[in-house]
C-alpha positions in Angstrom: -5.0 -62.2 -48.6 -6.8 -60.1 -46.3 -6.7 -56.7 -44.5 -6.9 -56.8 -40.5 -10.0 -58.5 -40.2 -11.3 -59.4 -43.7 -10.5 -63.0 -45.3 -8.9 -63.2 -48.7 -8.9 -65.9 -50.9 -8.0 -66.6 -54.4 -9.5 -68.7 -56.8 -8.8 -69.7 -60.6 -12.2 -70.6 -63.3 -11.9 -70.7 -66.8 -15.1 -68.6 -67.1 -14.2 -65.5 -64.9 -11.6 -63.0 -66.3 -10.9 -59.3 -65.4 -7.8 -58.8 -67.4 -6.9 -56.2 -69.5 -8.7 -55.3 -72.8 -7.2 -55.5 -76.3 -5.7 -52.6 -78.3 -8.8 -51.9 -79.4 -9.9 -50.5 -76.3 -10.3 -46.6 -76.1 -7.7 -44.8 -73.9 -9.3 -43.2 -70.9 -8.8 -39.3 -72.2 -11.5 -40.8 -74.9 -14.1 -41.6 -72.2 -17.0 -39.8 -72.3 -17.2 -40.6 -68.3 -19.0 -37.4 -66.9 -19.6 -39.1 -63.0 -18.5 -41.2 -60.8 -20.2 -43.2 -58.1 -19.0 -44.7 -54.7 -18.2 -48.2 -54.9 -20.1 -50.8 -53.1 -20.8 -54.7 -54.5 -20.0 -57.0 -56.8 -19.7 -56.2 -60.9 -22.5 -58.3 -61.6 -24.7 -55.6 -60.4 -23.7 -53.0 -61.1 -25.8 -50.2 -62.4 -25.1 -47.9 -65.1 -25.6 -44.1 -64.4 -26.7 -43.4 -68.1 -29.2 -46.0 -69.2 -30.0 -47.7 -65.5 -29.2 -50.9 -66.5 -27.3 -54.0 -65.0 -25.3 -54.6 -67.8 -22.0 -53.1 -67.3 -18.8 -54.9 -67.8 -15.3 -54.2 -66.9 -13.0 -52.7 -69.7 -9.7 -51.4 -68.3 -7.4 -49.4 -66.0 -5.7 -46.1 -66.6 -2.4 -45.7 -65.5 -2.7 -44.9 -62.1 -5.0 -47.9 -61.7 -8.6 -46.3 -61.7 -10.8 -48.9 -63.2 -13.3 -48.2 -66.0 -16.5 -50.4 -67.1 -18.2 -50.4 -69.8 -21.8 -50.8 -70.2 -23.1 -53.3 -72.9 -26.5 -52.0 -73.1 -26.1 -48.4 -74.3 -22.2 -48.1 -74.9 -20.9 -45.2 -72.2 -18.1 -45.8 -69.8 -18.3 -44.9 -66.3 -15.9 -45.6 -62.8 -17.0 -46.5 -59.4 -20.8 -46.8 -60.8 -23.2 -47.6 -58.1 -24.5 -51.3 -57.2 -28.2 -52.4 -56.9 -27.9 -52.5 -53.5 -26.8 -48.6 -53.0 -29.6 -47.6 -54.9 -31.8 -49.1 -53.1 -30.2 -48.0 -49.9 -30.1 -44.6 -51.1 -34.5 -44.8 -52.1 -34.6 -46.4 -48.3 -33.1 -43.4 -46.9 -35.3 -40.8 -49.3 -38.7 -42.8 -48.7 -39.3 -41.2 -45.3 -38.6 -37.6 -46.6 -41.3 -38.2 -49.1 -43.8 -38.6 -46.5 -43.0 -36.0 -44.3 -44.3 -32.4 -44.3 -42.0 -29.5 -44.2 -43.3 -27.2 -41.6 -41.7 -23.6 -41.6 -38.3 -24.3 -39.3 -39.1 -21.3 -37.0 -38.0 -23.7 -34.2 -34.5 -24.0 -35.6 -34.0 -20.2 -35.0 -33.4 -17.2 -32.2 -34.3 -13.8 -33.5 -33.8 -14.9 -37.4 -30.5 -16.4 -36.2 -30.4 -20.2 -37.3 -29.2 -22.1 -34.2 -27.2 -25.8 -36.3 -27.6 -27.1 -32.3 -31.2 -27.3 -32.2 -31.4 -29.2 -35.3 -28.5 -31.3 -34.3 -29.8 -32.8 -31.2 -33.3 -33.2 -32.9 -31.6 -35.5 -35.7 -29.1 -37.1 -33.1 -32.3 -38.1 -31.0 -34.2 -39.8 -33.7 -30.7 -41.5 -35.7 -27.8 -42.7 -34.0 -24.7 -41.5 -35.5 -20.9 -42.0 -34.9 -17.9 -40.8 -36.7 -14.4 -41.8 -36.9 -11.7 -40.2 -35.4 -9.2 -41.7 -37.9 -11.3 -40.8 -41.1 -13.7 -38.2 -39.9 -16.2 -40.1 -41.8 -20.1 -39.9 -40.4 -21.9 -43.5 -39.6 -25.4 -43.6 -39.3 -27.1 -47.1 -37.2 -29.8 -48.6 -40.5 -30.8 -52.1 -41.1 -28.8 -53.5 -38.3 -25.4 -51.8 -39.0 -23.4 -48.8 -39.4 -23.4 -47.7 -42.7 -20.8 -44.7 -44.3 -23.9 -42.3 -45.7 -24.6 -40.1 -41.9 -23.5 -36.7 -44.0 -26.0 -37.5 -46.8 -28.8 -38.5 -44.3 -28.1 -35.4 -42.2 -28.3 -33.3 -45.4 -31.4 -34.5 -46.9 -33.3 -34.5 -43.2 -31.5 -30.2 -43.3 -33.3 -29.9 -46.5 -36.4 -31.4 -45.4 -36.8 -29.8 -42.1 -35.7 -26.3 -43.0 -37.7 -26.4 -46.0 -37.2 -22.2 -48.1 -34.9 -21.7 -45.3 -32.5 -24.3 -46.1 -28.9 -23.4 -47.0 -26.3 -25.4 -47.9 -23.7 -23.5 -45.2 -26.6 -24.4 -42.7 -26.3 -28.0 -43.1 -22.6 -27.9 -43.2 -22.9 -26.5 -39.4 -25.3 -29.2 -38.6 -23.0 -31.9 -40.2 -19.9 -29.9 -38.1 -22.0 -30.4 -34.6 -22.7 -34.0 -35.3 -19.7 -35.0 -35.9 -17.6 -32.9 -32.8 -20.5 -34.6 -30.7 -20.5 -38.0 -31.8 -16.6 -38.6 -32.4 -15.4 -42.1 -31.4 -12.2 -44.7 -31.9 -12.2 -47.0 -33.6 -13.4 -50.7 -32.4 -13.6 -54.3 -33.5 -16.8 -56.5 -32.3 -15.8 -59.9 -30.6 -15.6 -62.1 -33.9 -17.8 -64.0 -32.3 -20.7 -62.1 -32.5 -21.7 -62.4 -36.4 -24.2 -60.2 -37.5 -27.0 -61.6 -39.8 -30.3 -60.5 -41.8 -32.3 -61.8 -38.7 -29.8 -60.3 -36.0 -26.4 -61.0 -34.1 -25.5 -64.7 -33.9 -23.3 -65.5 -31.0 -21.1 -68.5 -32.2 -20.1 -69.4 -28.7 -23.6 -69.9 -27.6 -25.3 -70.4 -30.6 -27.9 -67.8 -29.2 -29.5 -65.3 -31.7 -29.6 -62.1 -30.4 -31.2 -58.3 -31.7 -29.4 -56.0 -33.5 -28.1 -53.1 -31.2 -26.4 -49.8 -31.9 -24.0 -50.6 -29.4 -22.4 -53.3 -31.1 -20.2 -51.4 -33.9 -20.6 -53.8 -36.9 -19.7 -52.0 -40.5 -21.6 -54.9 -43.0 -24.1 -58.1 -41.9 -24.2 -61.3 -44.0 -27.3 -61.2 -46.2 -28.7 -64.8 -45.1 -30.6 -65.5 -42.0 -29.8 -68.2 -39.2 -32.3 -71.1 -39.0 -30.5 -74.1 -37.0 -33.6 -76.6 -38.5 -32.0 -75.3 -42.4 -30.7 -78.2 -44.6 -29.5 -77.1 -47.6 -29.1 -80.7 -49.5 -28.2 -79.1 -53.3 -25.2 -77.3 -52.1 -24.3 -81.1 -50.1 -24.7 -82.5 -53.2 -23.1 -80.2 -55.3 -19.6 -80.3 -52.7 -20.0 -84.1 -53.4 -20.1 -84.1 -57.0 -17.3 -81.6 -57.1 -14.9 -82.9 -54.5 -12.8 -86.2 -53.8 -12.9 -87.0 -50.2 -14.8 -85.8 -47.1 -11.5 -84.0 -45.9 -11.6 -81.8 -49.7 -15.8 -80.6 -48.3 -14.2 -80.0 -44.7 -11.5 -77.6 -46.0 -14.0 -75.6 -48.3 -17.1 -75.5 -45.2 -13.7 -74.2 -42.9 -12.9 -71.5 -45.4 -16.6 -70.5 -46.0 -16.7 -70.4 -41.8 -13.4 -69.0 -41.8 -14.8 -66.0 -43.9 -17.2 -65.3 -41.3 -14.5 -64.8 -38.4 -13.3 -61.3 -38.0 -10.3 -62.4 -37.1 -7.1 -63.5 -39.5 -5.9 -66.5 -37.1 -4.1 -68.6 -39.3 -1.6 -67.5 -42.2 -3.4 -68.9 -45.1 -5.5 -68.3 -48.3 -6.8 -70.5 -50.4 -6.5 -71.1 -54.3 -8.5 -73.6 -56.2 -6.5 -75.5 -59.6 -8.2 -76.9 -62.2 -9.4 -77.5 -65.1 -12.9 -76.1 -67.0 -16.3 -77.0 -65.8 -15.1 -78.3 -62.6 -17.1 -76.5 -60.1 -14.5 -73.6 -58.9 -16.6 -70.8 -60.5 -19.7 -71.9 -58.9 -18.1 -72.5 -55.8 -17.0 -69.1 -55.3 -20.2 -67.5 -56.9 -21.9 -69.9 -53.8 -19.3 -68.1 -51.4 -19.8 -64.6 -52.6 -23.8 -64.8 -52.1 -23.5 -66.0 -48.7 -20.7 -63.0 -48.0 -22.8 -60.7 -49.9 -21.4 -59.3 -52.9 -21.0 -55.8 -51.0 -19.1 -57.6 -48.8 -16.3 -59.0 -50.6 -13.4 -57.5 -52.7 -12.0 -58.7 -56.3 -8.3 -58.0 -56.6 -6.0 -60.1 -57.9 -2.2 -60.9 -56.4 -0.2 -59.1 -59.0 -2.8 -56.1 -58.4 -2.3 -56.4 -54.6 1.2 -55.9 -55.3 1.7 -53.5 -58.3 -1.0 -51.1 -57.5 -1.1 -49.4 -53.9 -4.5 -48.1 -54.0 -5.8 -51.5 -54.3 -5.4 -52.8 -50.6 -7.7 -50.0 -49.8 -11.0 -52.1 -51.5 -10.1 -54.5 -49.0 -11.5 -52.5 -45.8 -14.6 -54.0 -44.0 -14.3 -56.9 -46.7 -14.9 -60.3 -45.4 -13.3 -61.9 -48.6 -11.3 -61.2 -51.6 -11.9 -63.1 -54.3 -10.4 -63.0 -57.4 -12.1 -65.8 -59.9 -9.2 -66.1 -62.9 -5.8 -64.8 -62.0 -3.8 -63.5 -65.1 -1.0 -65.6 -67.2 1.7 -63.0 -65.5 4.4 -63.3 -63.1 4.0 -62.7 -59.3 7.6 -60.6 -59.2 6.9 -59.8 -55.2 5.5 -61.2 -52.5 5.6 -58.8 -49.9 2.3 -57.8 -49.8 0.6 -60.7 -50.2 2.6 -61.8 -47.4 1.5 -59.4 -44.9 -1.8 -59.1 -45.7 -2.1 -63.2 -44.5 0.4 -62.9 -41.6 -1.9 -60.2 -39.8 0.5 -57.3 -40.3 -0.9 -53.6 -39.9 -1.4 -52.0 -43.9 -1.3 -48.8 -45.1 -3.2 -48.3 -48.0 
């Protein structure tokens, strides 16, 4: 199952489960949830906003299908908690505000009058920004690809620039200019072009190439291309695990097929089995080489029954659902156009 140009595949482990809690689960107007967080990553590290730690664990949805987690460690409840990797993100994007020196913003104004332009084109020339038509949402170029957070980044640089003079309706007009100036339509890459931890691979050439702002990539995949790389434990481990050389082919395909930003053939894959067979590992394997910001968890009868779920899908390479429920799949319809590269609403 996949959106437009994210892969979507389903497998089944005996150790992985995200279905619903007993009755002895708290009803959501209970919660003592007093934030919530964007969402970005997989649940295994996800941070809690109360006690810091990595050990929350998914409890339930509410009616309308907002998901809750629970965190072992110091008992509160939160939804859309923040992952390891947007809080490091978020410290990457602080660190150079730290260091720099708030000088008094007199060049930002005409006779006391605060001019949003000259700040504008002072950010716009040090960070490269785009926004959305569609969504109106501001991009800003880091670490090799365009990443959601351009309002925050323009906001903390307005508060460190302007220094007493700051105001929040100040950075609003900043944000306004940016985004009239830097409006753009949407774009897919060539799905050739992959972009990695160590730059842009071109798959029809083989040739490893910089990262540039040009190219309008949304996510990278956290592992860097080495063509002298063996990896002999994962060779074995699709040996151990797998009958013929034709069961290894069809799981490399799918884990290459993940890569490509294009949904070319109407399939998705689901692994049967029993315990202790290797599915869970193999899809753990999968979801580190995707990065776990960069693939979804939603099960079929989600995909179906709940209509905000398709949304967690965008800029996904993979969906991966580990343990589908013992409940029947009463439509299709979805699941169906979401692997026959039919346009979604969601």
């Amino acid at each position: 199952m996949l959106s437009q140009n994210a892969s979507s595949y389903q497998g089944q482990s005996q150790n992985h489960s995200a279905s619903m809690p007993s009755n002895s689960t708290p009803q959501n107007k209970n919660l003592p949830v007093k934030r919530e967080f964007d969402e970005l990553g997989f649940i295994k590290r996800l941070l809690c906003p109360y006690c810091g730690s990595e050990s929350l664990k998914p409890s339930h949805r509410d009616d309308i299908g907002t998901e809750f987690f629970k965190c072992e460690n110091c008992g509160n409840y939160c939804t859309k908690p923040k992952t390891k990797e947007r809080q490091e993100l978020e410290e990457a994007l602080t660190k150079p505000l730290e260091k720099q020196p708030v000088e008094f913003p007199e060049k930002y104004f005409d006779n006391g009058k605060f001019i949003p332009k000259l700040l504008a084109e002072e950010l716009m020339h040090e960070y490269r920004f785009i926004t959305m038509k569609d969504t109106d949402v501001v991009y800003v170029f880091n670490d090799g690809f365009y990443q959601p957070y351009g309002e925050i980044l323009i906001k903390q640089q307005c508060k460190a620039r302007l220094g007493k003079e700051y105001r929040k309706n100040r950075a609003e007009e900043v944000i306004d200019y940016i985004k009239v100036s830097t409006y753009i339509n949407r774009k897919e890459e060539p799905p050739n072009l992959i972009p990695l931890a160590n730059g842009v691979l071109d798959i029809n050439t083989m040739e490893l190439k910089p990262y540039n702002p040009d190219h309008m990539f949304f996510n990278k995949i956290p592992v860097k291309y080495d063509p002298k790389a063996d990896c002999p434990n994962i060779k074995r481990f699709l040996n151990e695990v797998t009958a013929t050389k034709e069961d290894i082919d069809i799981l490399l395909e799918v884990i290459g097929f993940c890569l490509y930003r294009e949904y070319v053939i109407a399939k998705a894959l689901m692994l049967v089995g029993g315990g202790s067979n290797g599915k869970s590992t193999f899809l753990n394997l999968l979801k580190a080489f995707l990065g776990k910001e960069n693939v979804s968890g939603r099960s079929l009868q989600e995909l179906e029954e709940n209509r905000f779920a398709k949304a967690d899908l965008h800029h996904k390479l993979a969906n991966i659902y580990a343990d589908l429920p013992d409940k029947a799949l009463w439509r299709t319809g979805t699941f169906k156009m979401l692997t026959g590269r039919d346009l979604i609403t969601a």
